[in-house]
N, C-alpha and C positions, 0 to 999 in steps of 0.2 A: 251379849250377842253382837254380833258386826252389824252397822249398817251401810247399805248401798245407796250414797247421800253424794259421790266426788265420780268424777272422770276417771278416775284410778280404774274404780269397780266397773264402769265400763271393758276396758281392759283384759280384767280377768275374765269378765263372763265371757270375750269374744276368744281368751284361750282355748277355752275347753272345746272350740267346734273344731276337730280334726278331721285328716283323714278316716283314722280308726273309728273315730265315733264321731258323728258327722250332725248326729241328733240328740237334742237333751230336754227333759222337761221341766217344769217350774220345780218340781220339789229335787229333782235330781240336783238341780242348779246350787238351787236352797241348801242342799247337803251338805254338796263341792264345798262352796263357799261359808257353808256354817252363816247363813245367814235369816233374817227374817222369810217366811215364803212370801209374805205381803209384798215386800220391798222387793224383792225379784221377781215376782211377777209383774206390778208396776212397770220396773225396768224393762225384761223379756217386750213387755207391749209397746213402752217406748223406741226400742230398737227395731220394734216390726213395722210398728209405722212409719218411721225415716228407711223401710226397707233395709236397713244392715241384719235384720231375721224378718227371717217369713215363718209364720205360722201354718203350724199341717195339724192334720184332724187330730184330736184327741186332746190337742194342748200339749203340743210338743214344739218346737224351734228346729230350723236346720238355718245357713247362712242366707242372708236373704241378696236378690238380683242387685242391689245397689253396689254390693262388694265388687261385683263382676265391671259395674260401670266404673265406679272408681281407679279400679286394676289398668283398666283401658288407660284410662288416662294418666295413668302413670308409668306404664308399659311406653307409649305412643311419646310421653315426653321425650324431652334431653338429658337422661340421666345414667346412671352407672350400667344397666343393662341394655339398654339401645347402644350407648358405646361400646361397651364389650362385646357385644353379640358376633361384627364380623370377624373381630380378631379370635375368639374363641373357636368361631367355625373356621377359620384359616386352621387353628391349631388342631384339631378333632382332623382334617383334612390330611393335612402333614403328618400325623402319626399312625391316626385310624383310632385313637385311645378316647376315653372318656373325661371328657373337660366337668370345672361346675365352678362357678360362683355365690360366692358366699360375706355372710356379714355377720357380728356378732347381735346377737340378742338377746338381753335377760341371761347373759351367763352362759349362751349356748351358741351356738354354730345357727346360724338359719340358710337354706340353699334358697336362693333366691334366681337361678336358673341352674340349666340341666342340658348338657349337649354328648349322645350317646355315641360310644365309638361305634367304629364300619366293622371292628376286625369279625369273625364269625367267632370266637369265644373271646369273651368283652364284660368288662364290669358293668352292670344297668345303673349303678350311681345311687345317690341318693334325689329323691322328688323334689320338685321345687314347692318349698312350701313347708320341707322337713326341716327339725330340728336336730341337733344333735348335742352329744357333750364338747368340748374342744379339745382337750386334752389327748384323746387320740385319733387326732385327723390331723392332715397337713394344714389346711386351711385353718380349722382353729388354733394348731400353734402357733400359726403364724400370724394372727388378733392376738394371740393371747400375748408373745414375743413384741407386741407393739403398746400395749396399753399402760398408765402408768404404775409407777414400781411398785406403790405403795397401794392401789389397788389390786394389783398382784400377788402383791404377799396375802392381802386380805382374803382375797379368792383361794390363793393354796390352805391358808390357814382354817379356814372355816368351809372348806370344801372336799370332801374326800375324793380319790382320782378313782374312780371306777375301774376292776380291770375287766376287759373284754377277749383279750387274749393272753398267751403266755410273755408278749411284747410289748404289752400296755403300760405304758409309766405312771407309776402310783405313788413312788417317792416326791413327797414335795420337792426336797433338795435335787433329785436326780430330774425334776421338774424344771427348779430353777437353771440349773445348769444347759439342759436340753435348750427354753429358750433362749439364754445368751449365745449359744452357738447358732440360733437361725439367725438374730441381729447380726451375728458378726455374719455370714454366709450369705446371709440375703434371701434365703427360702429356708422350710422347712419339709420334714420327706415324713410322713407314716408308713412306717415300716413292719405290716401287717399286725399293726395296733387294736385298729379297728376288725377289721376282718381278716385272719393269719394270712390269706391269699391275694391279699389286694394291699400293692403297694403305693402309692401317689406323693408328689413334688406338687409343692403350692409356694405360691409369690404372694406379696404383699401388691395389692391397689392403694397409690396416694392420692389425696385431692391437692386443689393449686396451693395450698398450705405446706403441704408434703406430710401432711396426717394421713396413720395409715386407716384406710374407711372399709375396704373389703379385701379377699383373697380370692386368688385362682388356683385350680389344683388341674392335674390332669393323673390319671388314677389307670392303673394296669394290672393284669394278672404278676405276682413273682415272676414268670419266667419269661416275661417280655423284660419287664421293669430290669431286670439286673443285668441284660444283656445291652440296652438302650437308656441307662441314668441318666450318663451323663449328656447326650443327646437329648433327654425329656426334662434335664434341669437349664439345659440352656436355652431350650425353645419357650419353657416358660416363665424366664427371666424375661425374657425377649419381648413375650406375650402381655406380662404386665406390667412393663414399663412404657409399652406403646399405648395401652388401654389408660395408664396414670399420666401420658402426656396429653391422648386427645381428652380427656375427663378432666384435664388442670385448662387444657384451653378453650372448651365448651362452656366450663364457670367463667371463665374470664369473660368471656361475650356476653354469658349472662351478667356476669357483675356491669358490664359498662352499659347493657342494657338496662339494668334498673338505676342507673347514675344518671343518666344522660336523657333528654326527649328529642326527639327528630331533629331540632335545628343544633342538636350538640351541645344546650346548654345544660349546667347542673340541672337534675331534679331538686327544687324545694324538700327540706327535709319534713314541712308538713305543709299542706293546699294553704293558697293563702285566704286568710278569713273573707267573707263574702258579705259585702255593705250591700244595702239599699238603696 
């Protein structure tokens, strides 16, 4: 039997609260996870007292308020979606189409925001907060198109490509190929992969490394998308290159900010010892 003894298992249990199912109970947990119920329950109680679950009547878990606090503060910081946020609404503005921002996680797509088009029939997108596979979106080709080779092969190898439509690429080889053409291109396009009807162009996000760290897509019905491509692939070329220059100069202020203290000189790389 597994036990829940490392931060790992942390991890997993906080998988399981989604959308879909929002609520789980000890033995349900115990299940998932093939684990002791003793040890998850343990856990469950340690995670409800630090507030990351709250406890509801019967002995069940839903997320608890402290995620909320947290989010804030990570929301409110200087980071990838505070930056992108006006540029995406410039772009959502300029087309009327559906923007999203996305990162890789655990092998999958995660949308980590969401900005709906104006037009009156419009793609609703995917939730902030969703998962997906990568292989047929634009945003996840274009993570996958950037990661390294030898984890890529690993992934096609040991990962079957799901199809979703009759468009869905499930050849590894016609895989590999797909991404060295968004490298060389510079975006990546789903081409009603995901859903037959809904086309989108997505850009790689860099940090001041020029690692690629997230992607932007902007997502339309087929019969917008093929009349306006190439207008929707230059706008978010455009989009997330300005998004990768203010996010490479925001770290930089951050970096000289934890280098430096008020009079400009080095930070010590540790406090210096404290005599009597």
């Amino acid at each position: 039997m597994a036990t829940l003894n490392t931060i790992d298992k942390v991890g997993l249990v906080l998988d399981l609260f989604t959308r879909e199912r929002p609520e789980w109970g000890v033995s349900e947990v115990a299940a998932e996870l093939k684990s002791p119920r003793s040890s998850v329950h343990a856990l469950l109680a340690s995670l409800a007292e630090i507030g990351l679950l709250r406890w509801r009547p019967g002995g069940r878990y839903r997320v608890g308020w402290r995620v909320l606090e947290l989010a804030d503060v990570h929301y409110s910081s200087r980071d990838l979606r505070a930056v992108a946020r006006p540029v995406l609404e410039r772009l959502v503005a300029e087309h009327g189409e559906t923007c999203h921002l996305a990162v890789a996680q655990q092998r999958q797509v995660m949308y980590i925001d969401r900005y709906v088009g104006t037009h009156n029939v419009t793609v609703s997108g995917m939730p902030v907060g969703k998962r997906s596979d990568p292989h047929c979106t634009g945003v996840g080709k274009v993570l996958m198109a950037h990661i390294d080779a030898a984890e890529m092969a690993n992934y096609l190898a040991t990962t079957p490509l799901k199809r979703y439509t009759p468009n869905t690429i499930t050849d590894p080889e016609a895989m590999t190929a797909e991404l060295a053409r968004i490298r060389a291109r510079g975006v990546g396009y789903d081409l009603g992969e995901a859903v037959s009807d809904v086309y989108c162009v997505a850009a790689p996000i860099r940090d001041d490394l020029g690692d690629v760290i997230a992607a932007i897509s902007l997502s339309s019905p087929v019969s917008r998308f093929e009349k306006k491509k190439e207008a929707y692939t230059r706008s978010v070329k455009t989009a997330a290159d300005e998004i990768s220059r203010q996010l490479a100069a925001s770290q930089a202020i951050e970096h000289a900010e934890v280098a430096h203290d008020f009079s400009g000189s080095p930070v010590p790389a540790e406090p210096p010892a404290v005599t009597a």
